[in-house]
C-alpha positions in Angstrom: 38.2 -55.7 20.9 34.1 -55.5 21.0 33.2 -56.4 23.9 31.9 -59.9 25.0 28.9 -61.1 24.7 26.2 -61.5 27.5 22.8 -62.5 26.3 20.8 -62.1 23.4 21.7 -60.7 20.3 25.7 -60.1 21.3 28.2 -60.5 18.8 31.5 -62.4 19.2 34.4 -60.1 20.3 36.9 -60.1 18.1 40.4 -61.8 18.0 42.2 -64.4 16.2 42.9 -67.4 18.4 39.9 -69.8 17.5 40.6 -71.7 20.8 39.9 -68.2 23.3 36.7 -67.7 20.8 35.5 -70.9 21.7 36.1 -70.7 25.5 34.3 -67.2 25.4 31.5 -68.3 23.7 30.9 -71.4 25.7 31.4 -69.5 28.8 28.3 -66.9 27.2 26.3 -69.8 27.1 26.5 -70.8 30.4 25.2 -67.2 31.2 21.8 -66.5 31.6 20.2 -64.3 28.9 20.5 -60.8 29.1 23.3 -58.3 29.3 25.2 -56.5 27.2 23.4 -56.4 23.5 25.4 -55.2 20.4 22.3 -54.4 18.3 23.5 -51.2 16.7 21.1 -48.3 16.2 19.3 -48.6 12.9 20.9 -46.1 10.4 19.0 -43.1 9.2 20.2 -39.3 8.1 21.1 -37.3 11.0 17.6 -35.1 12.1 17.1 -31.6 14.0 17.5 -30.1 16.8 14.0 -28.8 18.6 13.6 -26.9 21.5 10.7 -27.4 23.0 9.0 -24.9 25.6 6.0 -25.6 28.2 4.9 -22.3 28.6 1.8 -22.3 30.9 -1.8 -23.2 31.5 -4.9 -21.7 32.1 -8.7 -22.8 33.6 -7.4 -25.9 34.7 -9.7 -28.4 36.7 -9.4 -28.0 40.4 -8.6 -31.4 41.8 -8.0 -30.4 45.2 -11.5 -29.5 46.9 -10.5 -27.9 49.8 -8.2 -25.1 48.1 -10.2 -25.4 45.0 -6.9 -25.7 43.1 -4.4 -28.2 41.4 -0.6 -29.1 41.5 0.0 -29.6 38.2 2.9 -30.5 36.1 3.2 -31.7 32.6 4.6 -35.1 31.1 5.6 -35.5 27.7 6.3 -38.2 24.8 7.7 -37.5 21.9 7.4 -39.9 19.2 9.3 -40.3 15.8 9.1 -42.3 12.9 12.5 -43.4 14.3 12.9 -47.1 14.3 14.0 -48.2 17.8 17.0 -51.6 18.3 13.7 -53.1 20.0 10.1 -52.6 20.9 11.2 -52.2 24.8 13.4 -49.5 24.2 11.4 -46.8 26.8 10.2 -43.8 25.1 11.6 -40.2 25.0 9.6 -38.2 28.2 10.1 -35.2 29.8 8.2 -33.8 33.1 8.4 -30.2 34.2 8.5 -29.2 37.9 5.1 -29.0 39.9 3.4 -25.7 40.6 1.7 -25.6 43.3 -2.2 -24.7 44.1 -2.7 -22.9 40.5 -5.3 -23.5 38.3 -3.3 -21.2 35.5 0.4 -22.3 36.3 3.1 -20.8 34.5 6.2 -23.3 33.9 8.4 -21.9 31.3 10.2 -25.1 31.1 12.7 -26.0 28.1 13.1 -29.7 26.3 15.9 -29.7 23.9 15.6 -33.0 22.0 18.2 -33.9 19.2 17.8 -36.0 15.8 14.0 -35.5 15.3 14.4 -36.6 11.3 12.8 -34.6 8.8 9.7 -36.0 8.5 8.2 -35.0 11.5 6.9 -36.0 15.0 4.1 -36.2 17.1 4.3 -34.5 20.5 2.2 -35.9 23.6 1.7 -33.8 26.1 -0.6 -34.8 29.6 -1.0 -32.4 32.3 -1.6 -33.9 35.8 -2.1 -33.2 39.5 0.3 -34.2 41.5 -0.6 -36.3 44.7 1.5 -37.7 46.5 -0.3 -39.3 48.9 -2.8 -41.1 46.4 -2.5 -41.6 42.3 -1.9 -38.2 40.4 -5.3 -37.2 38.5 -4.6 -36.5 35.3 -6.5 -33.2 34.1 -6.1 -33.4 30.4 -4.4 -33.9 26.8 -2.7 -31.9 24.3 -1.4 -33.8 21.0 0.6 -32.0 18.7 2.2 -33.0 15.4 3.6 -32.1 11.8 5.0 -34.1 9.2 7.8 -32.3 8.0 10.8 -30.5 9.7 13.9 -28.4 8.1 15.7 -25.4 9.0 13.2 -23.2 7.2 10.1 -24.8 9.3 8.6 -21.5 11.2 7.9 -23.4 14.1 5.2 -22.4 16.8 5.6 -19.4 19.0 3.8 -19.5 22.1 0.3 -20.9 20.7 -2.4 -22.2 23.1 -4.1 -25.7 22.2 -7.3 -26.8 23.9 -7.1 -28.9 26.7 -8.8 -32.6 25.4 -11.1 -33.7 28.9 -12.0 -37.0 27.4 -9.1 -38.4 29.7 -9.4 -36.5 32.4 -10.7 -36.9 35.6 -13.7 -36.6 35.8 -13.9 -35.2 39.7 -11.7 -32.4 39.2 -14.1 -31.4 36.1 -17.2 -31.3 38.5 -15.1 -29.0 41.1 -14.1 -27.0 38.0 -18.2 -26.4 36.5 -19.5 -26.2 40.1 -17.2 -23.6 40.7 -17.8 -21.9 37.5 -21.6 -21.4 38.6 -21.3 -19.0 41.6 -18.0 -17.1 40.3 -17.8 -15.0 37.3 -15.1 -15.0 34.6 -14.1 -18.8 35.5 -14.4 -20.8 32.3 -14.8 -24.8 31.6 -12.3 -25.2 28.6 -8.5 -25.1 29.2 -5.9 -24.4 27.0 -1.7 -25.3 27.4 0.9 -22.9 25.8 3.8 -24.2 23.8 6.7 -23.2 21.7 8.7 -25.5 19.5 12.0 -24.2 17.5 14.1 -25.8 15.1 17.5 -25.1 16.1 19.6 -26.4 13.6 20.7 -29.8 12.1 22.0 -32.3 14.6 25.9 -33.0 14.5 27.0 -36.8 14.5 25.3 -40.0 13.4 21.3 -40.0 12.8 19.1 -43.1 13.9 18.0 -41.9 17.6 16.5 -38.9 19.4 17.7 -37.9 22.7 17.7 -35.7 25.3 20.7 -32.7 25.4 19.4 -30.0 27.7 18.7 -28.1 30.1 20.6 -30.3 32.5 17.7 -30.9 34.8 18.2 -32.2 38.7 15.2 -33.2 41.2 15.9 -34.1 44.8 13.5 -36.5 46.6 12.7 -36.9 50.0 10.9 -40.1 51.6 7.9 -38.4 53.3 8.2 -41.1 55.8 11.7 -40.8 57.1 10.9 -38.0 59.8 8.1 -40.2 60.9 10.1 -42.8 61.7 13.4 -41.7 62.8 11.8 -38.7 64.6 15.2 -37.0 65.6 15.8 -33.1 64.3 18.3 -31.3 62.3 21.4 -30.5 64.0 19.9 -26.3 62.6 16.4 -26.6 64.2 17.7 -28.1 67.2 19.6 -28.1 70.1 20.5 -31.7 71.3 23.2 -32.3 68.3 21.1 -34.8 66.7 21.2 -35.4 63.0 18.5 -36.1 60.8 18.7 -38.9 57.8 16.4 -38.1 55.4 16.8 -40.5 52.6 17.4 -38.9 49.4 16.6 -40.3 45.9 18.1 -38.4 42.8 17.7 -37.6 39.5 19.9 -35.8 36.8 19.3 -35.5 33.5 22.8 -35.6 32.2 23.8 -34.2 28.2 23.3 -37.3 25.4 23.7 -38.5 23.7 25.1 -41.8 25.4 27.6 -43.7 23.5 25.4 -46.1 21.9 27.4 -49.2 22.9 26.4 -48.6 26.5 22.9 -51.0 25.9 22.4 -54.0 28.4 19.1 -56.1 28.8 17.9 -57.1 32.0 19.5 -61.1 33.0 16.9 -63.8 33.3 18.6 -65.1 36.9 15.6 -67.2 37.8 12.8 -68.3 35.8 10.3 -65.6 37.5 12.5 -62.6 35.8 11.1 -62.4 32.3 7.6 -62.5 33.5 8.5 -59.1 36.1 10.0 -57.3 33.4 7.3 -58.0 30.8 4.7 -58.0 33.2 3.4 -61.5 32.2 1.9 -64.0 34.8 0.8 -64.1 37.8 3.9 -63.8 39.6 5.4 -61.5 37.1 2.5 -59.0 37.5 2.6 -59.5 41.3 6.4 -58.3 41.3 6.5 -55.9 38.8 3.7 -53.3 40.3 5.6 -53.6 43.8 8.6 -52.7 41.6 6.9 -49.7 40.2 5.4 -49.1 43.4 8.7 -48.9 45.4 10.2 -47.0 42.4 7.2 -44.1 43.1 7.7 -44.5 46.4 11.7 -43.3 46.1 11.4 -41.0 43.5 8.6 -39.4 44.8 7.5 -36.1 43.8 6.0 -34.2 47.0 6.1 -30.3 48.5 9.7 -31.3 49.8 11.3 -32.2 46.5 13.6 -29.9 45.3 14.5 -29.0 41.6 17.5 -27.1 39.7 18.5 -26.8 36.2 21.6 -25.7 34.2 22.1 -25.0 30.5 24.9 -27.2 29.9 27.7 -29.2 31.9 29.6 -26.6 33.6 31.7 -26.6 36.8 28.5 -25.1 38.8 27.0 -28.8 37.5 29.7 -30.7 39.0 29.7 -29.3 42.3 25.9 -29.6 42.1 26.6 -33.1 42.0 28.6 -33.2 44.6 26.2 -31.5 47.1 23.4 -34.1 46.1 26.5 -37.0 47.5 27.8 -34.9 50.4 31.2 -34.0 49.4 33.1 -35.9 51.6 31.1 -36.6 54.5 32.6 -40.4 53.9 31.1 -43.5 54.0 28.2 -43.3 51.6 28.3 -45.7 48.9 25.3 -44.9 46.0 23.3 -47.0 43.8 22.9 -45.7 40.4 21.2 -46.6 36.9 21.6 -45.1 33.6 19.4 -44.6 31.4 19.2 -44.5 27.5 18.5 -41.4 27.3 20.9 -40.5 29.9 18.9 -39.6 32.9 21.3 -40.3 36.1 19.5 -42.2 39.0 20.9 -42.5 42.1 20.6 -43.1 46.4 22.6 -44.2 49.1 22.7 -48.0 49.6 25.3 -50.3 51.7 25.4 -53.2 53.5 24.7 -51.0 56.9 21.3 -50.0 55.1 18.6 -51.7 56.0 16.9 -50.8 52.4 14.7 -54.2 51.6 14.3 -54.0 47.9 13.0 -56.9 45.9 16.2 -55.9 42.9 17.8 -52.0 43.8 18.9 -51.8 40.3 15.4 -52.9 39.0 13.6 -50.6 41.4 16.1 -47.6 39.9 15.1 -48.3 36.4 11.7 -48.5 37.1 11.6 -51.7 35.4 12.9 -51.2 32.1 13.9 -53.8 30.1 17.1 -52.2 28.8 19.3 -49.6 30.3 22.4 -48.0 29.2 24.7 -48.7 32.7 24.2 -49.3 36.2 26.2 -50.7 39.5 27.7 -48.8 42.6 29.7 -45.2 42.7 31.2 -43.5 45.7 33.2 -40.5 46.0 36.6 -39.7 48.1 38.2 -36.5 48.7 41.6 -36.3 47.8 44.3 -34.0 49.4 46.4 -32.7 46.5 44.2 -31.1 43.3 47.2 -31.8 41.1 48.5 -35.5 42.1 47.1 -38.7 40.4 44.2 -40.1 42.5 45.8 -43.5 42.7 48.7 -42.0 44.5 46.8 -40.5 47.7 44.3 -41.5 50.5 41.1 -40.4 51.2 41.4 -36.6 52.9 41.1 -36.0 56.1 42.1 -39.5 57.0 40.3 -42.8 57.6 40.6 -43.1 61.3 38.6 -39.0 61.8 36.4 -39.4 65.1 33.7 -37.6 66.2 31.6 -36.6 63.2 32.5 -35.4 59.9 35.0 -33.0 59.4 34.3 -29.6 60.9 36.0 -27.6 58.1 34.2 -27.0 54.2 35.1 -28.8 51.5 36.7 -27.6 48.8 35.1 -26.1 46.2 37.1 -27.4 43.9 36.1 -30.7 40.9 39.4 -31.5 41.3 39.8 -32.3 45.0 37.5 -35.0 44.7 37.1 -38.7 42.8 34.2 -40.1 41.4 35.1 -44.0 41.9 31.7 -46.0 39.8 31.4 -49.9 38.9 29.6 -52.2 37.3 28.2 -53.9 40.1 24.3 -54.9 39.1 23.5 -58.4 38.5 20.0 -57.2 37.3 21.7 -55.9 34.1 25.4 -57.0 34.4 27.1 -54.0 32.4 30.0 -55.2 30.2 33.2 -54.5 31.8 35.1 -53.4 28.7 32.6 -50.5 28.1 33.9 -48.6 31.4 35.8 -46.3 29.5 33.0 -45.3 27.4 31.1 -44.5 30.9 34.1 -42.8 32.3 34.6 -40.5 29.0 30.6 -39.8 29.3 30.4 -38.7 32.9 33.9 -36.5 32.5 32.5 -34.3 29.8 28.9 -33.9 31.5 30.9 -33.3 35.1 33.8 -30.7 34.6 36.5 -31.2 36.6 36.0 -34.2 38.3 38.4 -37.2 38.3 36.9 -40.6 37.2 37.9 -43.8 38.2 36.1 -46.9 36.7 36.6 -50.3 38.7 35.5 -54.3 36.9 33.6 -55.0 39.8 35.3 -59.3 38.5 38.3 -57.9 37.4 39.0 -55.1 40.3 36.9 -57.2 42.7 39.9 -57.1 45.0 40.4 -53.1 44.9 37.0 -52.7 44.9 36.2 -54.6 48.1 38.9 -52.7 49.8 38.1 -49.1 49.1 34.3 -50.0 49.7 35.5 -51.3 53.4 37.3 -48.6 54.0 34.0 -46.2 52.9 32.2 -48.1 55.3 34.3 -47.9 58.3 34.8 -44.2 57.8 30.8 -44.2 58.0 31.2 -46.4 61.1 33.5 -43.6 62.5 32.3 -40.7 61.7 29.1 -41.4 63.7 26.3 -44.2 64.7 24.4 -45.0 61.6 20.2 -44.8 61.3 19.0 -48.2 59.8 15.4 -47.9 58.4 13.1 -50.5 55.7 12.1 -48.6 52.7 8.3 -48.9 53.3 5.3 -47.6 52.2 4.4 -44.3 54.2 0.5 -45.1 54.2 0.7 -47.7 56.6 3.3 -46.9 59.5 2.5 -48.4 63.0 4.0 -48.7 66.2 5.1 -52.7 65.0 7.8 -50.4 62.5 9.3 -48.5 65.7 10.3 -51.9 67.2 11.2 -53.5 63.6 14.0 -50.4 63.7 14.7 -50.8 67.4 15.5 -54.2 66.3 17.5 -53.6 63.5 19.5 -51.5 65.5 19.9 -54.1 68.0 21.7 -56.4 64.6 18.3 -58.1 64.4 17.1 -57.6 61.0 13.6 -58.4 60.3 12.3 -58.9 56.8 10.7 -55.8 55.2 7.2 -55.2 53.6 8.6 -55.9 50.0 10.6 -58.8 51.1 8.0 -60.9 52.6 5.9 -60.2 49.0 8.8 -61.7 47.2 9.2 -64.5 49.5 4.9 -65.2 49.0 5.9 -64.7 45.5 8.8 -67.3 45.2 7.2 -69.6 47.9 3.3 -69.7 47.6 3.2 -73.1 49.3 4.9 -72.1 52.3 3.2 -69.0 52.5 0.0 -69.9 52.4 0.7 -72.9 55.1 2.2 -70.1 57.3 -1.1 -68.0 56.9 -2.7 -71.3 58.1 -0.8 -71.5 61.2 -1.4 -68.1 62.0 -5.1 -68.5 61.5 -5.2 -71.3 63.5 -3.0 -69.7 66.1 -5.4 -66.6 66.9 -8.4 -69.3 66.7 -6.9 -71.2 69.5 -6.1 -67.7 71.2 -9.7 -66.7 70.7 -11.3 -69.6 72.3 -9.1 -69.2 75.5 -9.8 -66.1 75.9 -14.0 -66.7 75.5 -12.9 -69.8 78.1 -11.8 -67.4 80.2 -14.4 -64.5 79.8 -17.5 -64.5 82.6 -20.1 -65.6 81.2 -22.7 -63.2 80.3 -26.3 -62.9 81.6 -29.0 -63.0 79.4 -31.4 -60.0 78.2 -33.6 -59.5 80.6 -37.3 -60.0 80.1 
């Protein structure tokens, strides 16, 4: 049976009792749009494989005055003739890691991208410098295109295109000619270094490009956690103290995803549409503190940390369980899926104190459609051979003191990956959770899967998620924190997290713009109030004050 519809363009599952049809369809309707969406992928010959290798750069601009050097990294777009289910669908990118302070970095980082068709592509490539504490500067364009492919195309090998500066910003050019005027040999024009090989003809069904390789992970650090926790590492010191640095991640896992997995945001409240499409006032108000919050989680700084493998192996799977801790219990994870099967993912709970205007939304970065998304934790399990359902979490629930003392297993098979459909933002159809578990088995090795109907297995679900977080309760106190923006961090945030700790839980940055989003009447009284407040303050205070004597003559 297809699975049922959701929102817009769904078809009716099939089935032969007219009565059941009817019931499902009119319990559709009652829905709000959005959802799953059976749109299939619009036919076309299966295309070819391209590799696709960022080589390096040279005589970059300097955007950084003091070291008279950049951080840069390259994003690209590739774009196809392709005809997409929608216009939303997001576009194919890639970003390679940062170098840092080089004005002639070197990346040698691979894009393998499947089903270009035959007659071509155009390749986008823009080089910027990373910033993390402002907007990254972008330093330049390369475009590069051809309008036919085939297993006898030669390719390019390692050829150098000039740097377009049109774009570019225009400050890091001036550092870059000043400094060309007192040092010899430094020129103005800079050039980026690609290869692109055909690699044969893509197996399967045609109609889409996606990402297969190099399995690409990138571990992100708030920059503001050790600000406002300010306790240490159990390593650097000596008072036993952890340190919770919350961790964003990101893993580009093998495509392509089974194309049924394709859900559209759900219009929930009338102000939805408008924050996805970025239409209104109140849409546009949402949607950039979405994005912002999105690069405030995934942000790329001197503390993220990247890794690669070729292809799904059992290296990648314990990979992936280092980036969720193995079993050092309690943590329950957020996640989105992409289309094009990038892996998103951070710790969330009801013990965090993470105010988010929509977690899922924030995860997606706002895209209209998405491939899956909900909640995933993972258990250790005692016995490698025995059925998952038949044993406890290992060591036991009721552990004291800490995590366990002892290493985990290195072993996929001591450990389940338990995920769910749990997002209201996108409300993933429950029948397609085999297709996710079949996915995530063949790009994690070795690791059991266990897919719960966050409706269906509501009750299971609830239960095992309990028992996650009272193993976190037990294996030690727990660090509550708002997800804020670093900039801007006072000592008024120190008592908003003494308070939380205290059980009272103060509404965070984000959460107050949604409430003067939602509620613009009683916002803007409330502003009035406050006003009038610190008038009334004022004016006692200058009551109070001595008066003055007058300039003297």
């Amino acid at each position: 049976m297809a699975p049922e519809p959701n929102g817009h363009h769904a078809q009716q599952p099939a089935g032969n009792d007219t009565n059941e049809k009817k019931s499902e369809t009119s319990k559709a309707e009652k829905q709000p749009a959005g959802g799953y969406d059976s749109t299939p992928i619009p036919k076309a010959p299966p295309g070819y494989t391209l590799k696709i290798t960022f080589h390096r750069a040279s005589n970059l601009p300097m955007a950084d005055i003091n070291s008279l050097s950049s951080d840069p990294y390259v994003l690209a777009q590739l774009n196809t003739s392709l005809q997409p289910r929608h216009k939303e669908d997001p576009n194919l990118r890639f970003r390679t890691k940062t170098i840092r302070r080089q004005t002639d970095p070197v990346w040698n980082c691979d894009w393998i991208v499947a089903n270009v068709p035959a007659n071509g592509f155009k390749l986008k490539a823009r080089i910027y410098d990373e910033d993390p504490a402002d907007h990254d500067d972008r330093l330049g364009n390369v475009h590069i295109s051809t309008d036919a492919i085939d297993e006898r195309w030669p390719g390019i090998r390692e050829q150098s295109y000039k740097i377009k500066k049109r774009m570019g910003s225009k400050r890091a050019y001036l550092i870059r000619g000043c400094a060309t005027m007192f040092t010899k040999g430094l020129e103005m024009s800079g050039d980026l270094t690609v290869s692109i090989q055909v690699l044969g003809r893509t197996e399967g069904e045609g109609g889409r490009a996606y990402t297969i390789g190099p399995n690409y992970w990138v571990q992100h650090f708030s920059p503001m956690i050790g600000r406002l926790i300010g306790t240490k590492d159990p390593k650097e010191g000596d008072g036993g103290t952890e340190r919770y640095n919350f961790q964003a991640n990101q893993f580009q896992l093998s495509g392509p995803v089974p194309s049924e997995l394709y859900h559209r945001y759900v219009e929930f409240k009338p102000f939805v549409k408008g924050m996805f499409t970025t239409t209104g006032l109140r849409g546009k108000v949402l949607s950039h503190a979405l994005h912002h919050q999105h690069s405030r989680v995934y942000n790329f700084d001197r503390t993220t940390v990247y890794g690669m493998f070729d292809r799904p192996s059992k290296d990648m799977t314990l990979q992936f369980l280092d980036l969720v801790h193995y079993d050092h219990g309690g943590r329950i994870f957020t996640y989105v899926l992409t289309l094009d099967a990038l892996f998103r993912f951070t710790e969330t709970g009801k013990e965090f104190g993470i105010d988010m205007l929509s977690k899922h939304t924030m995860h997606s970065d706002v895209s209209i459609y998405v491939a899956f998304s909900g909640e995933f934790f993972i258990r250790r399990l005692k016995h490698s051979h025995k059925s998952p359902q038949d044993q406890e979490t290992h060591p036991p629930a009721e552990i004291e003191g800490g995590p366990p003392s002892t290493e985990p297993p290195k072993d996929p098979a001591y450990y389940e990956l338990i995920i769910d459909n749990d997002s209201g933002t996108y409300r993933p159809n429950a029948k397609l959770l085999p297709k996710l578990k079949a996915f995530l088995q063949s790009n994690f090795p070795g690791l059991r899967v266990t897919t719960l109907d966050c409706q269906g297995d509501a009750e299971r679900m609830n239960k095992l998620k309990a028992e996650q977080r009272e193993r976190k309760k037990a294996e030690g106190n727990q660090i509550q924190y708002v997800q804020a923006d670093d900039s801007s961090i006072s000592s008024s945030d120190e008592e908003d997290l003494a308070d939380q700790a205290r059980g009272k839980r103060k509404s965070g940055k984000h959460q107050i713009e949604m409430n003067a989003v939602t509620h613009p009447v009683g916002k803007v009284k409330g502003w009035a109030h406050k006003s009038d407040k610190r008038r009334e303050e004022r004016g006692m205070v200058d009551e109070q004050a001595p008066s003055r004597p007058g300039p003297s003559h």
